[in-house]
N, C-alpha and C positions, 0 to 999 in steps of 0.2 A: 462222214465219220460217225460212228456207231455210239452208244451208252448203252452197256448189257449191263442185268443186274441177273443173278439167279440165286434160288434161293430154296431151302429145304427145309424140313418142320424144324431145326433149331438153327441151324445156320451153322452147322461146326461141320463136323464130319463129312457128310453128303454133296454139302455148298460147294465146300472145296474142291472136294474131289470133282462137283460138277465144273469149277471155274477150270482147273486143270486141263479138263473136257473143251473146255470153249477154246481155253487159249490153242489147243491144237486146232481146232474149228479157224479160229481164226487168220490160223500161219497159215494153214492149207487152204484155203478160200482164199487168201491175200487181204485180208477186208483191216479199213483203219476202223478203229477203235480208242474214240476219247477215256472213256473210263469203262471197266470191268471189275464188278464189286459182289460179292458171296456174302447172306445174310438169312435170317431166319424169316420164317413166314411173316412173323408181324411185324418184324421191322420192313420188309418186304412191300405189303401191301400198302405202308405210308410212302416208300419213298418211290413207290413203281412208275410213278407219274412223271419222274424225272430223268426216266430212262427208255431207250428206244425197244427195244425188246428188252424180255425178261422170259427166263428157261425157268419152270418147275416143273416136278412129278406130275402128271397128268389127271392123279386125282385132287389137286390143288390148283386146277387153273381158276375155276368159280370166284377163287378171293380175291382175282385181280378184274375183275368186270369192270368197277368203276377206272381202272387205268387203264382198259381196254377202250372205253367208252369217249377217253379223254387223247386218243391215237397211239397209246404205247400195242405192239405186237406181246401176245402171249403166248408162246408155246410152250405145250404139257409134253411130258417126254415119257413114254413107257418105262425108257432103260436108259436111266439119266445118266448113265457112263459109257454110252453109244458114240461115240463119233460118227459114227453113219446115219445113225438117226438125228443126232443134232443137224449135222450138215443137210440131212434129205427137207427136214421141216424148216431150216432157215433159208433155202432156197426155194421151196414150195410158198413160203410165205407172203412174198412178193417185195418183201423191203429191197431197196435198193441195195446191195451189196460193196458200191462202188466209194 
């Protein structure tokens, strides 16, 4: 079972729409999922530690290093409202899907 967090520079508008993103990601992939939670960068970067992957813009992956460093997955997304690209990079990733 999964903990996504994703997250855009305020956490309002983008976030969501990216969550919205996921949750399709996640119906079409079949993948469980304990928590899915939308937030701004710097709430983001405190709580990333506590989640298995985390989706932001790909020019924001840099803030998460130290929750990279700690086993959370970071994927930067070009076109955060991709379903194709969410899907391609969360299977490229290697996390277990299962």
């Amino acid at each position: 079972m999964l903990n996504i967090l994703v997250c855009c520079a305020n956490g309002a508008g983008t976030s969501l729409m990216m969550k919205m993103t996921t949750e399709k990601v996640i119906k079409s992939l079949d993948i469980k999922v304990g928590k899915l939670h939308h937030c701004s960068l710097s709430e983001g970067k405190s709580a990333a530690t506590q989640f298995d992957v985390v989706f932001c813009p790909l020019n924001f992956v840099s803030m998460f290093k130290d929750a990279e460093a700690k086993g959370t997955t970071v994927i930067g997304l070009k076109n955060v409202m991709s379903q194709a690209e969410m899907e391609e990079k969360l299977k490229a990733s290697g996390i277990p899907l299962e």
